[in-house]
C-alpha positions as semicolon CSV with decimal commas, in nm:
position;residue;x (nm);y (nm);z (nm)
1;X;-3,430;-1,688;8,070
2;X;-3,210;-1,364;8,239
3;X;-3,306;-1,167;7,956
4;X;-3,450;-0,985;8,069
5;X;-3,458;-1,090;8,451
6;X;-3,764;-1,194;8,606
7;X;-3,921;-1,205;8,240
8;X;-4,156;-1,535;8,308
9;X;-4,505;-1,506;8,405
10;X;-4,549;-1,555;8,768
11;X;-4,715;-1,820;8,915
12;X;-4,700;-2,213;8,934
13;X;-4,709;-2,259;8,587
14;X;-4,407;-2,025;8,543
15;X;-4,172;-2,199;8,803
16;X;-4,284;-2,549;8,607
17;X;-4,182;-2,323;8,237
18;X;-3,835;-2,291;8,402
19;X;-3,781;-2,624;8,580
20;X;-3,865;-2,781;8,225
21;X;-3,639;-2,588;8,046
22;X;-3,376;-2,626;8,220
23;X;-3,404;-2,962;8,337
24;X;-3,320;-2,942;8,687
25;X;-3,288;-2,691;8,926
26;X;-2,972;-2,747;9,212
27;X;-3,118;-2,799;9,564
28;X;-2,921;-2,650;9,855
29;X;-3,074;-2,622;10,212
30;X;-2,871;-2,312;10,310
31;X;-3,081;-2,015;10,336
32;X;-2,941;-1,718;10,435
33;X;-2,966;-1,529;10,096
34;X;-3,260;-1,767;9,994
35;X;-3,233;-2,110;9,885
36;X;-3,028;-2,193;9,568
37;X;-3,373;-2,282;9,421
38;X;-3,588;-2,026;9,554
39;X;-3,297;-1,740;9,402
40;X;-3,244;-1,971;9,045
41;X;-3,636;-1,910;8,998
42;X;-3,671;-1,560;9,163
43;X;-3,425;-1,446;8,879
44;X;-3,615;-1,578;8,619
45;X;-4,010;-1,536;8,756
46;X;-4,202;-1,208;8,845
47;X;-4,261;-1,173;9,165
48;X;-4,166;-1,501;9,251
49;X;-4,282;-1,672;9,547
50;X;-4,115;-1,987;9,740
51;X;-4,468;-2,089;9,806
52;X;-4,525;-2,167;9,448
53;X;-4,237;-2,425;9,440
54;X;-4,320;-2,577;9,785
55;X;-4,684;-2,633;9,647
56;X;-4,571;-2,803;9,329
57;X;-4,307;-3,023;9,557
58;X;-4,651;-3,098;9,747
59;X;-4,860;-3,221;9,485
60;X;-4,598;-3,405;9,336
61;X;-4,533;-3,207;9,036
62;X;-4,161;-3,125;9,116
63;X;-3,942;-3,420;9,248
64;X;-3,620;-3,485;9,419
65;X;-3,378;-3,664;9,173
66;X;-2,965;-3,651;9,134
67;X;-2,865;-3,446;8,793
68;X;-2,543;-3,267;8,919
69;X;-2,655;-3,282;9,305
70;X;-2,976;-3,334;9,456
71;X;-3,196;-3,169;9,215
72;X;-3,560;-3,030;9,175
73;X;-3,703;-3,183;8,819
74;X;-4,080;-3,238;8,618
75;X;-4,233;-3,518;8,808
76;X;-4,265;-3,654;8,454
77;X;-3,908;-3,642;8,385
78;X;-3,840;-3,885;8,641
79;X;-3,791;-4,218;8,435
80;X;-3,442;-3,997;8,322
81;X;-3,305;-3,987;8,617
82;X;-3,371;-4,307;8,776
83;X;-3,050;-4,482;8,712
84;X;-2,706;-4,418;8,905
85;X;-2,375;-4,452;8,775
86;X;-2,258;-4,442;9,113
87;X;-2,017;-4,748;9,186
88;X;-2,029;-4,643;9,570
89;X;-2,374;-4,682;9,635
90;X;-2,442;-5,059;9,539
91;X;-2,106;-5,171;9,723
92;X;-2,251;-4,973;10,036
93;X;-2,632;-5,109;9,991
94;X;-2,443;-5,453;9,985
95;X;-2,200;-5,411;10,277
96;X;-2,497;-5,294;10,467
97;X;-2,741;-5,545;10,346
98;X;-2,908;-5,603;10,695
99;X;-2,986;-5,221;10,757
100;X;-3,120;-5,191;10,440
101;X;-3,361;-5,418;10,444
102;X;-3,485;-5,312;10,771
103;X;-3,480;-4,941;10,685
104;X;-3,708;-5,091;10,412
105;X;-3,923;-5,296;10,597
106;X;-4,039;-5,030;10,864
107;X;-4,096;-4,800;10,569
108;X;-4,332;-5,050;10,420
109;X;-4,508;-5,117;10,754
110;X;-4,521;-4,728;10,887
111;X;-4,490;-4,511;10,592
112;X;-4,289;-4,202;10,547
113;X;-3,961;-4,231;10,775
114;X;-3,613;-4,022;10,833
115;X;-3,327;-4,102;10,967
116;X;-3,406;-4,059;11,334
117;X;-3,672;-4,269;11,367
118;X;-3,405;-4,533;11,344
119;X;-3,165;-4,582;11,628
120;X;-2,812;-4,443;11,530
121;X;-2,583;-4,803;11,553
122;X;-2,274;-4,774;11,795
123;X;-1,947;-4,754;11,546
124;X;-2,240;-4,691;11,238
125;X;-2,024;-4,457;11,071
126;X;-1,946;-4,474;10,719
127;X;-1,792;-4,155;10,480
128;X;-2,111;-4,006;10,297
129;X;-1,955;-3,788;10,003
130;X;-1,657;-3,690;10,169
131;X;-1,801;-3,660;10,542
132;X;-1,894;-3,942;10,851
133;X;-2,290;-4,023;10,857
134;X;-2,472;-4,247;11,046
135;X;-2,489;-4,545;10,826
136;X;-2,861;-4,567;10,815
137;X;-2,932;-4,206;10,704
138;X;-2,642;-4,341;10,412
139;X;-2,846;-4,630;10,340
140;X;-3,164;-4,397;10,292
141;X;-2,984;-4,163;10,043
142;X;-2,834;-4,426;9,878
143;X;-3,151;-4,587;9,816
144;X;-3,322;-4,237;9,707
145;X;-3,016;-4,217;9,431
146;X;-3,076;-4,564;9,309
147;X;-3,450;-4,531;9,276
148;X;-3,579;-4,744;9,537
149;X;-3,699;-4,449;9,822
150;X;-3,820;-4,093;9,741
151;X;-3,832;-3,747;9,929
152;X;-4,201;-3,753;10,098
153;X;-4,162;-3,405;10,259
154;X;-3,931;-3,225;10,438
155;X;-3,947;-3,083;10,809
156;X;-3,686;-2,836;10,793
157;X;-3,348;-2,998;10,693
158;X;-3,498;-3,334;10,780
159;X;-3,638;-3,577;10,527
160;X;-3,841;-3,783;10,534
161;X;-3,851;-4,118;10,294
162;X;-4,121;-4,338;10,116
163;X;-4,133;-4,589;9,869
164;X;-4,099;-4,494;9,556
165;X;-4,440;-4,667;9,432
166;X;-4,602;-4,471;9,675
167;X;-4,494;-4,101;9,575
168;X;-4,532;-4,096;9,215
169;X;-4,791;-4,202;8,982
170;X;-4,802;-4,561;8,902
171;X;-4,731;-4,471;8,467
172;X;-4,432;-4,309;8,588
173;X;-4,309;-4,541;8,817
174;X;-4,341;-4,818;8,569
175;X;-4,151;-4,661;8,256
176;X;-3,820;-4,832;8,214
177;X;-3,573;-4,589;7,987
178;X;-3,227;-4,779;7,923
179;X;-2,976;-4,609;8,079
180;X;-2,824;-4,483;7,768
181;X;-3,099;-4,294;7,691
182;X;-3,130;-4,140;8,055
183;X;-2,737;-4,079;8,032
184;X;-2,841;-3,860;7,699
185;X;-3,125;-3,716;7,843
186;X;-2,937;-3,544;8,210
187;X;-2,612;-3,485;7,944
188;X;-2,850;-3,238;7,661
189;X;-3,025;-3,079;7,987
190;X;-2,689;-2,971;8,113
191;X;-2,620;-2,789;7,799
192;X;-2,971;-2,687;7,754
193;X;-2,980;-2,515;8,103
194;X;-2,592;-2,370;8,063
195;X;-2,589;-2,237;7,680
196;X;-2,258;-2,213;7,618
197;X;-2,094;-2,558;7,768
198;X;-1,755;-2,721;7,619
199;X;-1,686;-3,086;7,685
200;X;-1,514;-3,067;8,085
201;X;-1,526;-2,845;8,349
202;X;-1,472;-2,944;8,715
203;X;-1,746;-3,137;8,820
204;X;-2,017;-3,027;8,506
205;X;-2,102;-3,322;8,413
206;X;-2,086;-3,516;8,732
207;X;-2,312;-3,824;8,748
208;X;-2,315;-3,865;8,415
209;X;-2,056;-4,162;8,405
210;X;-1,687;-4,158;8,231
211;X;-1,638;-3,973;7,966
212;X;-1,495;-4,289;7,727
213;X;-1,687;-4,653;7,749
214;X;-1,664;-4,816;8,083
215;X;-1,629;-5,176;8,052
216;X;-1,847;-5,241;8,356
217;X;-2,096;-5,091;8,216
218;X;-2,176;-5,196;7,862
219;X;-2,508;-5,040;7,826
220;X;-2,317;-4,656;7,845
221;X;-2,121;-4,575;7,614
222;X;-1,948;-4,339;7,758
223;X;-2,039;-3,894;7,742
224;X;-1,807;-3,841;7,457
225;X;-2,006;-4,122;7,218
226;X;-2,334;-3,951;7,343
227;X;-2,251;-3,609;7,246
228;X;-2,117;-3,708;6,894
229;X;-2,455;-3,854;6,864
230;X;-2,616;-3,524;6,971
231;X;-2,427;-3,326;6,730
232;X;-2,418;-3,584;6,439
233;X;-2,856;-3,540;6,492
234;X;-2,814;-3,150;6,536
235;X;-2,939;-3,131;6,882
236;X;-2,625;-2,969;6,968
237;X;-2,438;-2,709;6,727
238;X;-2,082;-2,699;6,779
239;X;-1,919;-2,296;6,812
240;X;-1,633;-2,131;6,824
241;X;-1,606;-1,803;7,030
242;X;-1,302;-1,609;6,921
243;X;-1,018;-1,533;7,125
244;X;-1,125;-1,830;7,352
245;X;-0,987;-2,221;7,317
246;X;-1,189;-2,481;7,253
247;X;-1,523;-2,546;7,112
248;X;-1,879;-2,434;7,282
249;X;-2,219;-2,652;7,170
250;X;-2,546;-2,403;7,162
251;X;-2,904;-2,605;7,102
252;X;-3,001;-2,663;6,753
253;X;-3,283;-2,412;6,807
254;X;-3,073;-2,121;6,971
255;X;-2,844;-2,115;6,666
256;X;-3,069;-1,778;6,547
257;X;-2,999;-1,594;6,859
258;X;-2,572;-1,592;6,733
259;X;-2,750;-1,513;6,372
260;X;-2,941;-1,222;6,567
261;X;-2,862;-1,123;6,898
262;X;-3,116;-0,960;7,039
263;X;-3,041;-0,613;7,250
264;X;-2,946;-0,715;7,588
265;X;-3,211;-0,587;7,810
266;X;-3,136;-0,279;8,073
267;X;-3,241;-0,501;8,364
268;X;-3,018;-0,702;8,678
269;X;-3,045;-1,008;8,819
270;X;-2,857;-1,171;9,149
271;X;-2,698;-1,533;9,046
272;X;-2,699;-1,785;9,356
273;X;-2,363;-2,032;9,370
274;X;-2,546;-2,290;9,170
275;X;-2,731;-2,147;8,903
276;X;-2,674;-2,301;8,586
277;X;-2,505;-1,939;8,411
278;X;-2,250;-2,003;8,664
279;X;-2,110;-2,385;8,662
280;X;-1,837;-2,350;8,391
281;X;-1,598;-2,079;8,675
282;X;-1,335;-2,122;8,369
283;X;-1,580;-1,970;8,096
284;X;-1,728;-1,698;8,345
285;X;-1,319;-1,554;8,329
286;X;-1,227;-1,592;7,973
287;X;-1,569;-1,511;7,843
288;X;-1,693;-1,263;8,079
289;X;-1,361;-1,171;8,253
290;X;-1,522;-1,273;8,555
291;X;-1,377;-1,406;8,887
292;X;-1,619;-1,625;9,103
293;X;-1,550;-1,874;9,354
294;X;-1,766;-1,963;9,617
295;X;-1,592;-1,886;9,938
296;X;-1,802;-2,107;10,154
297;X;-1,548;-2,348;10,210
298;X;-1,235;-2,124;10,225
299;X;-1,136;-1,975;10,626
300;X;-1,243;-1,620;10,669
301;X;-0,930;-1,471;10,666
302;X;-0,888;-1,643;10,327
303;X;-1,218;-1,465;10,168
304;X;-1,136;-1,190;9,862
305;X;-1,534;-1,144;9,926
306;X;-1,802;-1,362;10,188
307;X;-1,926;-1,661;10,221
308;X;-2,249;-1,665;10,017
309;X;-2,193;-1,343;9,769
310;X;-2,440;-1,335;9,462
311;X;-2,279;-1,265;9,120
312;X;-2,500;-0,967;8,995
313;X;-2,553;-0,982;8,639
314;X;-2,659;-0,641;8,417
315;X;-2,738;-0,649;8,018
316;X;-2,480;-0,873;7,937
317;X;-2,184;-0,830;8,197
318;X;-2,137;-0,982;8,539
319;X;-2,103;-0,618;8,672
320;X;-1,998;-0,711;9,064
321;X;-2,130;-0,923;9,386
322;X;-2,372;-0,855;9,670
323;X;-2,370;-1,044;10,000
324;X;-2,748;-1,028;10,150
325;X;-2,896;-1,211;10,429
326;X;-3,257;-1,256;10,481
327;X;-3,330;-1,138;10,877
328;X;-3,747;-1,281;10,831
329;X;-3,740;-1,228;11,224
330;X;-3,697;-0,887;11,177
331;X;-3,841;-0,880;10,814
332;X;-3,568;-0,687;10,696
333;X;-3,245;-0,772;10,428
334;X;-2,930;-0,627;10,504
335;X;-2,658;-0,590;10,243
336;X;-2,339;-0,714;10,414
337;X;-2,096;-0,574;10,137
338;X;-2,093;-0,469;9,738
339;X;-1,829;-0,579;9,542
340;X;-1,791;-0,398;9,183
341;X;-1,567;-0,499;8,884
342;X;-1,272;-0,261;8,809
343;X;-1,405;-0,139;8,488
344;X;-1,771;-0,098;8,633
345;X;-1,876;0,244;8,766
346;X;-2,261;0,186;8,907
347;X;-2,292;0,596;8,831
348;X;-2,208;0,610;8,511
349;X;-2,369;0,320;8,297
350;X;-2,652;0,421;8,159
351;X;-2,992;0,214;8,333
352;X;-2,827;0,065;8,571
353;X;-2,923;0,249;8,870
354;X;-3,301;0,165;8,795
355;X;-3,241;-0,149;8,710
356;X;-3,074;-0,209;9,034
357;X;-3,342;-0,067;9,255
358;X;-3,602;-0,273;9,068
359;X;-3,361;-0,591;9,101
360;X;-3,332;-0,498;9,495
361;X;-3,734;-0,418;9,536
362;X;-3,796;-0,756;9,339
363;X;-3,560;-0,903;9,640
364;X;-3,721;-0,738;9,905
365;X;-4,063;-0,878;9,801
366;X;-3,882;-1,240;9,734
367;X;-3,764;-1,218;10,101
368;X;-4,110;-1,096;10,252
369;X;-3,931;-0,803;10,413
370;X;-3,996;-0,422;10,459
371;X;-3,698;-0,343;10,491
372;X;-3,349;-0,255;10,309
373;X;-3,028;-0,199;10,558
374;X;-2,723;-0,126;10,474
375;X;-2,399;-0,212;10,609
376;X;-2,193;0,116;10,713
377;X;-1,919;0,130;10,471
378;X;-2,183;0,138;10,180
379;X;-2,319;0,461;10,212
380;X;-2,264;0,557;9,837
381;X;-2,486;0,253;9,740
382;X;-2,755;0,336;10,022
383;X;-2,797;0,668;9,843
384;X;-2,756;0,560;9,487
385;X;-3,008;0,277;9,532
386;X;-3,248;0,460;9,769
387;X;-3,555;0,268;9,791
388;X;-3,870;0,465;9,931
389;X;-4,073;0,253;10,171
390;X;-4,380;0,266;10,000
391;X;-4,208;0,086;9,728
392;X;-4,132;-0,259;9,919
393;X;-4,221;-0,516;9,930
394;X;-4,424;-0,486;9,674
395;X;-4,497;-0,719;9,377
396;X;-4,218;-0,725;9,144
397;X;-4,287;-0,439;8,848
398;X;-4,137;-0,649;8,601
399;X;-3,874;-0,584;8,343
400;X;-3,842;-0,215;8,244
401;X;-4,092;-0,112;7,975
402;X;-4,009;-0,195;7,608
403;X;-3,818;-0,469;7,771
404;X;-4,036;-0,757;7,629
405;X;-4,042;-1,095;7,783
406;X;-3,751;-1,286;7,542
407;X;-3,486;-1,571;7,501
408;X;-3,169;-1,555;7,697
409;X;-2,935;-1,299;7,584
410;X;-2,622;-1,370;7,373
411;X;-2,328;-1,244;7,515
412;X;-2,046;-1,144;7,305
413;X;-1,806;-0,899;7,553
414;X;-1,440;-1,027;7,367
415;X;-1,602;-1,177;7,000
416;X;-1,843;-1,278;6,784
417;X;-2,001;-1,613;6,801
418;X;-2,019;-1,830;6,442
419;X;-2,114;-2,167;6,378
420;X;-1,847;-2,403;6,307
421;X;-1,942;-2,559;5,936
422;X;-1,889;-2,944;5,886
């Protein structure tokens, strides 16, 4: 859905087209750039508008569930992603067994709760993922992973919890799917939204259990068993992209893009750290010769590039990096720093130069600023990009004309693509 960029018809309706079809979109509260989200559908929707997510989230047509994070997904998709595999959470739910079942009972009695409506318990620490959290805002998101609470809203960063029953509509909350069918269900949506997965990759497929049978848990037979079955029904084609090890699965109904790739489309899109093009870091260097690592974590003087840099994606090459942030105070984006590729010259590609203003006036209007600044030391891209201020923020115009609305483009920078017979 990047081919070209911003390629679905705007509106409600388009933000649902893309949450369905790829699954689940990552949630991530940061916002300087735009939430992960927000920037996943504002490459994919015209004119996009955050508004048109937050109102689905508000009528209950988009719901919080875990599918490789804490993840927007259909409202009707939620019998999928009920269950966790977590063995963490029901060891935690039963070592806190008293402050569980009186986070539950003032839920019941008052409705819609967060953690600090609850007084924080002296020495209530407990590690949360890796970090120390009050043990009853654990107890909360350990009961929204396991099915019991739900997101009502969110104020901010805080959220606020419900009952489950109370969220969603009763049909939904009653369907039971055996977890080997929800297991099957997450796994084919990770492919689905990715294209071009293999079977590992650092934290991919997280959530989805082990990857051979677990003994504790008889009714999973593990991801490997589940994607034989996938393959053995053709849901998932197996490929093998030349020059690079190991095999690839594409959908059964993608197989005709390999057969006939269509012309990647003169347009550019900006990638946020979690979209789903981006998860496999190994197959965005061998495939795309690519380097990306999200520097959030890594001390300044560490940082090749910034902290929250976009992966800018052109035709069919990841072409360089931006690093925006979003001043809505001031209405304005500024453009920290550009980082191009060593074999990319922004002045000599054909269509790129249009294609970048249009991705940056699509951006402007995204942000609801007026204004583009540029950092000092990018005064070749201020001129090269010049963008007049009648021209922002205007609606997005779209991809570029002959550009029709298509499927996601097949990339093929080192090899062809074939199907693997047999």
């Amino acid at each position: 859905m990047l081919g070209p960029a911003r390629s679905v018809e705007g509106g409600p309706d388009g933000v649902l087209e893309v949450v369905r079809r790829l699954g689940s979109i990552q949630f991530d509260p940061l916002s300087v750039a735009g939430r992960n989200h927000d920037l996943v559908l504002h490459a994919r929707v015209a004119g996009y508008d955050p508004a048109w997510c937050d109102a689905l989230y508000d009528r209950r047509e988009l719901f919080e569930a875990y599918n490789k994070g804490l993840s927007l997904v259909p409202t009707s998709d939620f019998p999928w992603f009920r269950a966790s595999l977590s063995v963490s959470l029901p060891r935690l739910l039963a070592e806190h067994a008293d402050v569980g079942e009186h986070v539950l009972e003032r839920i019941r009695a008052e409705g819609p709760l967060s953690a600090l409506d609850f007084e924080r318990r002296r020495g209530s620490l407990v590690d949360w993922f890796g970090a120390p959290t009050n043990v009853v805002r654990a107890v909360l998101e350990a009961y929204a992973a396991t099915g019991v609470l739900g997101l009502a809203r969110r104020d901010g960063n805080r959220r606020y919890y419900d009952l489950i029953e109370r969220l969603l509509p009763p049909d939904i909350v009653a369907r039971k799917v055996p977890l080997r069918e929800q297991v099957r269900h997450r796994l084919l949506s990770r492919y689905r939204a990715h294209g071009l997965l293999g079977i590992g990759g650092a934290d991919i497929f997280g959530g989805l259990g082990t990857a051979k049978p677990d003994p504790q848990r008889p009714e999973h037979p593990g991801r490997t068993a589940l994607r034989e079955e996938l393959i053995e029904e053709g849901e998932l084609v197996p490929v093998k992209v030349e020059r690079l090890r190991g095999k690839r699965f594409v959908l059964r109904e993608e197989v005709e893009l390999l057969n006939a790739p269509p012309e990647p489309a003169l347009s550019v899109a900006f990638l946020p750290p979690f979209d789903p093009l981006v998860w496999d870091r190994g197959l965005l260097g061998s495939l795309f010769g690519f380097d990306y690592v999200w520097e959030l974590f890594i001390p300044p003087a560490k940082r090749r590039w910034g902290w929250y840099v976009l992966p800018i994606l052109f035709r069919d090459r990841l072409v360089g990096r931006i690093e925006p942030r979003i001043d809505r105070d001031e209405g304005s984006v500024r453009v920290l720093d550009l980082w191009w590729e060593d074999s990319f010259d922004p002045r000599r590609v054909e269509g790129f130069v249009d294609a970048m203003q249009a991705a940056l006036r699509a951006y402007l209007h995204f942000a609801g600023a007026s204004r583009l600044e540029w950092a000092p030391h990018l005064g070749m891209e201020r001129r090269l990009f010049l963008i007049r201020p009648s021209a922002a923020p205007g609606p997005d115009p779209g991809p570029a004309a002959g550009d029709a609305p298509g499927p996601a483009v097949a990339v093929q920078p080192q090899g062809r693509v074939r199907r693997v017979e047999g």
